[in-house]
N, C-alpha and C positions, 0 to 999 in steps of 0.2 A: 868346384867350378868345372863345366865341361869345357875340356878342350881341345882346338882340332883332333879331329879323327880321318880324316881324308891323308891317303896312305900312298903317296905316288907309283912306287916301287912297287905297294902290293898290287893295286891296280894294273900296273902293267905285267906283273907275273900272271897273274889269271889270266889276262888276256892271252901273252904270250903264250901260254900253257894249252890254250884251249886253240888256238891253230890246226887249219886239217883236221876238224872232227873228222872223226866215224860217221857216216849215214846214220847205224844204229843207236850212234848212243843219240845224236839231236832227233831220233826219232823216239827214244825213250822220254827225253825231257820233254818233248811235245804231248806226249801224252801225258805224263806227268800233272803237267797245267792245266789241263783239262777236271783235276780235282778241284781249283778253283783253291789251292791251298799258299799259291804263290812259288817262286823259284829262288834258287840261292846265288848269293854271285859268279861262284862257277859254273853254275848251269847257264847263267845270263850270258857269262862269257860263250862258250857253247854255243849257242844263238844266233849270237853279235860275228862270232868268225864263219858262219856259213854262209857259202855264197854260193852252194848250188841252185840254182835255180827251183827245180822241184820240191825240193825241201822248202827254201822260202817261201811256194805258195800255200806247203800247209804249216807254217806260222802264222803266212796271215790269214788262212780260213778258221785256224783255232783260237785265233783272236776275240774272229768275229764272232763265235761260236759264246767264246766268255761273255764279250760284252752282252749278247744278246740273254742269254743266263743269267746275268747280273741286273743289267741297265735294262735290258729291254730293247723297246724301239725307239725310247724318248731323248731328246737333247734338254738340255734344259742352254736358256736362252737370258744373257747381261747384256749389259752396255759399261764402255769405261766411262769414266769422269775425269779427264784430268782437269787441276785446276791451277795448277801453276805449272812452269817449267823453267823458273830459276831454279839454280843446283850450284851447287861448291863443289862436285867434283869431275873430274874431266875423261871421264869413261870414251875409251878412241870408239864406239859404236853407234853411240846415242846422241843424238840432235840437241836434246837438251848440255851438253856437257860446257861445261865454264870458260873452255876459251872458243866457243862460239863466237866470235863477237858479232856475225849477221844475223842470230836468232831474233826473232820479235820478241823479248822478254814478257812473260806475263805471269800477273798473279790475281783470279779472279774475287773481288769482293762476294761480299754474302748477298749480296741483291743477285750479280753477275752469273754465282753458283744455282740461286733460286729459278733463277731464268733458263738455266740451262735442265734442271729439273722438270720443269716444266715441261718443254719441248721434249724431254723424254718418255715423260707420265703421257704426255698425249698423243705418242705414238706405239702407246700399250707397256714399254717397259714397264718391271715391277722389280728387277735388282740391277744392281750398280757393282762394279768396281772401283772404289775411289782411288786416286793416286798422283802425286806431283814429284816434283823435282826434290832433291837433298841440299838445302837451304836452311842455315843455323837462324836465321829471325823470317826471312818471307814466308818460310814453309815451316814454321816450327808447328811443334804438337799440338799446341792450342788453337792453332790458327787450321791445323786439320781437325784436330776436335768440334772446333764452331762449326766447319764445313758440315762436317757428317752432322749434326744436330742441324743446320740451317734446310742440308737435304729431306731429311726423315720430316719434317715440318710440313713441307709445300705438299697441297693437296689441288688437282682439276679438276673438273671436270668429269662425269663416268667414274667417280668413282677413282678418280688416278692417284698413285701414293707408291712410293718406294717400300716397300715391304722388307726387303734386306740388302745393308750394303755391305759389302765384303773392302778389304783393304787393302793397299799394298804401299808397304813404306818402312824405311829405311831401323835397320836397327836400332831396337829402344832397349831400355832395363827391365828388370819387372816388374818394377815401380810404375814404371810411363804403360806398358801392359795391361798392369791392371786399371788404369785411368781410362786407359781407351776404349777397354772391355766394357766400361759402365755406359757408354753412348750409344750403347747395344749390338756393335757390330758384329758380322757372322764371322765369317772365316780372313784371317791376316795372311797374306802372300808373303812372301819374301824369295827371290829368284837369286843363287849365288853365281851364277851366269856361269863361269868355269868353274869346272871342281879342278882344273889341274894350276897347281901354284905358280909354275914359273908366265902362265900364260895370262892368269888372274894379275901377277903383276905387270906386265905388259902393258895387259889392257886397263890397267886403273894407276895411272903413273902419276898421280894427286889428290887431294880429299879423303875425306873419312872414307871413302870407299875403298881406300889403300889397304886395308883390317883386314883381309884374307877369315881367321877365324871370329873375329868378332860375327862376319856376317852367318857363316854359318852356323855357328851356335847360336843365332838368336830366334830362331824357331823353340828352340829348348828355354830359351828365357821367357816366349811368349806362353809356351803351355804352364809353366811357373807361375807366371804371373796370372793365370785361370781361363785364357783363349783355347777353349776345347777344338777349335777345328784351325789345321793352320796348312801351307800351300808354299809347295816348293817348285822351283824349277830349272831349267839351264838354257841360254841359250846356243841353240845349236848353228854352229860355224865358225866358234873363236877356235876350239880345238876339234880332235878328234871324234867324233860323234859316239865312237863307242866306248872310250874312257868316259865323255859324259853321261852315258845310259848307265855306265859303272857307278860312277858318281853318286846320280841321282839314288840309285839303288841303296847304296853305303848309308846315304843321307836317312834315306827310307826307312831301313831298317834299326842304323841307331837313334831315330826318333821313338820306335816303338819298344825299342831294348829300354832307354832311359826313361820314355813318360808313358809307358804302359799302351802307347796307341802312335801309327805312322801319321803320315799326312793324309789332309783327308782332301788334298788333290797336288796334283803334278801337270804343271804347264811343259809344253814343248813349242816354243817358238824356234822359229829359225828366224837369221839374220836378213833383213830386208836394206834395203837404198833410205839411209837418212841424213839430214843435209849437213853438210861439211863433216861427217862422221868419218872418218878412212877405214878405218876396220867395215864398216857396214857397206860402204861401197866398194870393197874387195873384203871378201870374207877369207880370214888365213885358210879356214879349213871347210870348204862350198859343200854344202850336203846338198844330193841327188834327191831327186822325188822318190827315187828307186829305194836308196838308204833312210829316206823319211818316212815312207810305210812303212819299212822294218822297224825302224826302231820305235815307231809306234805301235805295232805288234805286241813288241820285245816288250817294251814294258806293261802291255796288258795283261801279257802272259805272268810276270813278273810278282806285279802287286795286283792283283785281281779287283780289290774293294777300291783301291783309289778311283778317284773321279782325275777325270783325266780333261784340261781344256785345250781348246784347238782358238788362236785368237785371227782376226780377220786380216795379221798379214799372211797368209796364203790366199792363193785365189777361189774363185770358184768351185771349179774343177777339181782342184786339190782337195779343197775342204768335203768335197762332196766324195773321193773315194776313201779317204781317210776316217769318218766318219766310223763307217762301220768297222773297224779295226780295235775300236774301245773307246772312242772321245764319247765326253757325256756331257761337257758341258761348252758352251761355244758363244763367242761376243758377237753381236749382229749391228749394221748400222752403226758404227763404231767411228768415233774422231780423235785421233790422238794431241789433238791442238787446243790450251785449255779455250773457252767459247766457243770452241768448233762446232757447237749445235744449234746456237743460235745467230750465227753469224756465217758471212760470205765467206768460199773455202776457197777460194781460185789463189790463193796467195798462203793454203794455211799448211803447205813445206817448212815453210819459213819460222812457225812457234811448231810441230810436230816434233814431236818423239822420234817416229820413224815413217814411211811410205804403207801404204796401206792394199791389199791384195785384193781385198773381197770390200768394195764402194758399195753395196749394194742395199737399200732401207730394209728394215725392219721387214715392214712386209712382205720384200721381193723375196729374201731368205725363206721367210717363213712359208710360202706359198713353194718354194722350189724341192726344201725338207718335209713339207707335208705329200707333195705329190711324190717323192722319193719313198713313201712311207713310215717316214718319223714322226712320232708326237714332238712340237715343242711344248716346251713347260716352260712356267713362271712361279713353278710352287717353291714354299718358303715354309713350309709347316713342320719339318722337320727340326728347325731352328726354334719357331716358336712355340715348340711342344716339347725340349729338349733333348730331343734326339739328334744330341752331337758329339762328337770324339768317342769316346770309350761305348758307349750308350749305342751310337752309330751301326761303330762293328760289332756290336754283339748281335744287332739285330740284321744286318746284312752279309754276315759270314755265315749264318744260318739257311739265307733265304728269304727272310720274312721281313725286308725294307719294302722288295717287290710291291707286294700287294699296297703297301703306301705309296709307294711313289706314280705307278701307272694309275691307280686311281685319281690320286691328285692332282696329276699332271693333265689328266682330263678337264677337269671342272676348272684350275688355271687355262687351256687353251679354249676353255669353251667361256670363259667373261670374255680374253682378247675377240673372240670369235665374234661377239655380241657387239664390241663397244669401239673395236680399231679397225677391223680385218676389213680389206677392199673386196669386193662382191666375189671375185674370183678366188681370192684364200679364204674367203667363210664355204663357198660350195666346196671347195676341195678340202676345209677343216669337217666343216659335218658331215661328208661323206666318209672320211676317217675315222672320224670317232664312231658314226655307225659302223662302221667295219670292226673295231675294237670291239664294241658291246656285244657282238654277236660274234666275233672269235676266238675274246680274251677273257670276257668277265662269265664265271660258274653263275648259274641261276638266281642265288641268291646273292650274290655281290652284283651281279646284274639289273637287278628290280632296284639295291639301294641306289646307286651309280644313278639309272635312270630317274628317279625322283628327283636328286638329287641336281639333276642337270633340267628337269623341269621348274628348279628352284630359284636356279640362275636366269632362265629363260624367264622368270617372272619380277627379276629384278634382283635376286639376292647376291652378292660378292664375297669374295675370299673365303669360298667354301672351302673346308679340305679336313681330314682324318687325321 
């Protein structure tokens, strides 16, 4: 049985130790990174202690340098789903937490869930994040099981359909793992919010969420259980920011020491304003925008293949210079209040998770990242061709995911182009993608791409390689 591995003392020794770098040496590890091979935790530390100035901007242009190497120019584009926000434990951060007593309690029936589906399919969405509160009967397994099957069900209009829903919910066995697996989902999140223990208990002073190691080991029970692609994260502001980049790191790599392959993404939220939350309306440890591009850097530099998401509490602004730094995948149009999609928001503090940064629809985003020069994506094909966990990184440590994914992510942005986009994101989507075909795609991957977007232009969907 695996058990805690998160090491206080060593964490803090590396850090400690790595104080007052050398110029040279965080300019050796800089380049380093640039192999695209990954860095080790005391190089990470390294990093995380530099605060010259100079130095931090070529972090973040080697960031950028990866991600573009890697990812490219494209985002790929979800929407959450919450569908409850009863919970049995009382996390000091989070809106939903049990002694709430002013929260609107909700828990959406399968009609209420369908409905909300809907409203997402017809504003182009094609993947979901599913995810509710930790509830022993309103939120049990089954009752998320129906959801995800009630979702993947509802079809509108153009063609509209959830293509893949990703997870996030509360530690299960490998038994309840592998049940979940069969309702097709892609990738299982689980965020252990602090890796440092005394602050983990602090902040979870009741409920099953009290379990320190049960949570983090249960990414290792989900790849057990046969979930090939799974999703880690921390929230940044309960502690130190860069004990948690440590953290995550540790996490990182003893996924890929024990199941043959890391997480195949790493969230970074910071702590936002949620209602009657006290932790989230004074964060013990407030990270700077300044230390937020770093350590979004940091970890690009870090784990090179991870997919990295950026969710819509930051703002605009933020999301937009952080971007190029390595995020790849990013929530748009986003409600944290389960009906928030189909229903009046002017009151929906009140059932929310947390305050939201980026209010912005679907296609405001999309039309603001296309004219910044980003592909959004909606592709899913890598999931449904099995190219997942192991399979993954053999084919994207090489290089050769690229040529799938910027293709794909084409022919996804060019159905929304077709069937959602308001007049002003389709001129500024197909002038992009002409831009691509003629900057990106070689001759002969050029002419297929081209057909192939004539295919769509004739009616055909969910093209992809």
């Amino acid at each position: 049985m695996i058990k805690d591995f998160i090491d206080d003392t060593r964490i803090e020794n590396i850090l400690e130790q790595a104080k007052n770098p050398a110029p040279q040496r965080v300019r050796e590890i800089i380049t380093k990174a640039l192999e695209l091979k990954g860095l080790s935790p005391e190089e990470v530390a390294v990093l995380l202690q530099t605060e010259d100035d100079e130095l931090i901007g070529m972090i973040l242009q080697t960031a950028h340098k990866i991600k573009e190497d890697i990812y490219g120019n494209r985002l790929v584009l979800f929407a959450p789903l919450y569908i409850a926000n009863l919970c049995a434990n009382n996390c000091l951060y989070c809106g939903f937490r049990r002694d709430n007593k002013e929260l609107n309690r909700v828990a959406l029936t399968m009609e209420q869930i369908a409905r909300e589906v809907q409203v997402l399919e017809r504003e182009g969405h094609k993947r979901l994040l599913m995810l509710c509160g930790e509830h022993p009967t309103r939120s049990s397994l089954e009752y998320f099981m129906e959801a995800i099957e009630t979702a993947y069900s509802v079809k509108t209009e153009k063609g509209g359909e959830i293509r893949r829903i990703n997870v996030e919910i509360a530690p299960l066995e490998v038994a309840e793992y592998k049940e979940l697996k069969k309702t097709g989902i892609g990738t299982v999140v689980l965020f252990q919010e602090t890796y440092h223990h005394e602050t983990y208990k602090t902040m979870h002073p009741s409920g099953p969420k009290k379990d320190f190691a049960n949570r983090l080991t249960a990414m290792h029970r989900a790849q057990e259980g046969g979930v090939n692609d799974v999703g880690i994260g921390a929230l940044f502001g309960l502690y130190d920011y860069k004990y948690e980049v440590m953290g995550l790191l540790l996490h990182a790599l003893q996924l890929e020491q024990d199941c043959g392959v890391g997480p195949h993404t790493i969230s970074i939220p910071r702590l936002e304003p949620a209602f009657n939350a006290p932790a989230a309306i004074t964060p013990p440890h407030p990270v700077s925008d300044h230390d937020f591009k770093k350590l979004v850097a940091i970890i690009r530099m870090a784990v090179p293949y991870t997919g990295m998401i950026l969710s819509t509490r930051e703002t605009p602004e933020m999301r937009d210079e952080v971007f190029a730094l390595g995020i790849s995948q990013i929530s748009a149009g986003s409600r944290t209040n389960p009906g928030g999609y189909q229903e009046d928001n002017s009151d929906a503090f009140r059932a929310a998770q947390f305050n939201l940064g980026d209010t912005r629809t679907l296609d405001e985003v999309i039309l603001d990242i296309t004219e910044r020069g980003h592909i959004p994506s909606f592709c899913t094909a890598c999931y449904r061709l099995g190219r997942t966990g192991k399979d993954f990184m053999d084919l994207a440590k090489p290089g050769l995911i690229q040529k799938f994914c910027q293709t794909n992510a084409v022919f996804s942005f060019k159905e929304y182009l077709l069937d959602y986009a308001s007049p002003a994101t389709r001129a500024a989507g197909d002038k992009l993608i002409r831009k691509m075909i003629d900057e990106t795609f070689k001759t002969r991957r050029k002419k297929f791409v081209m057909d192939k977007l004539r295919e769509i232009e004739d009616g055909r969907r969910d093209a992809y390689i």
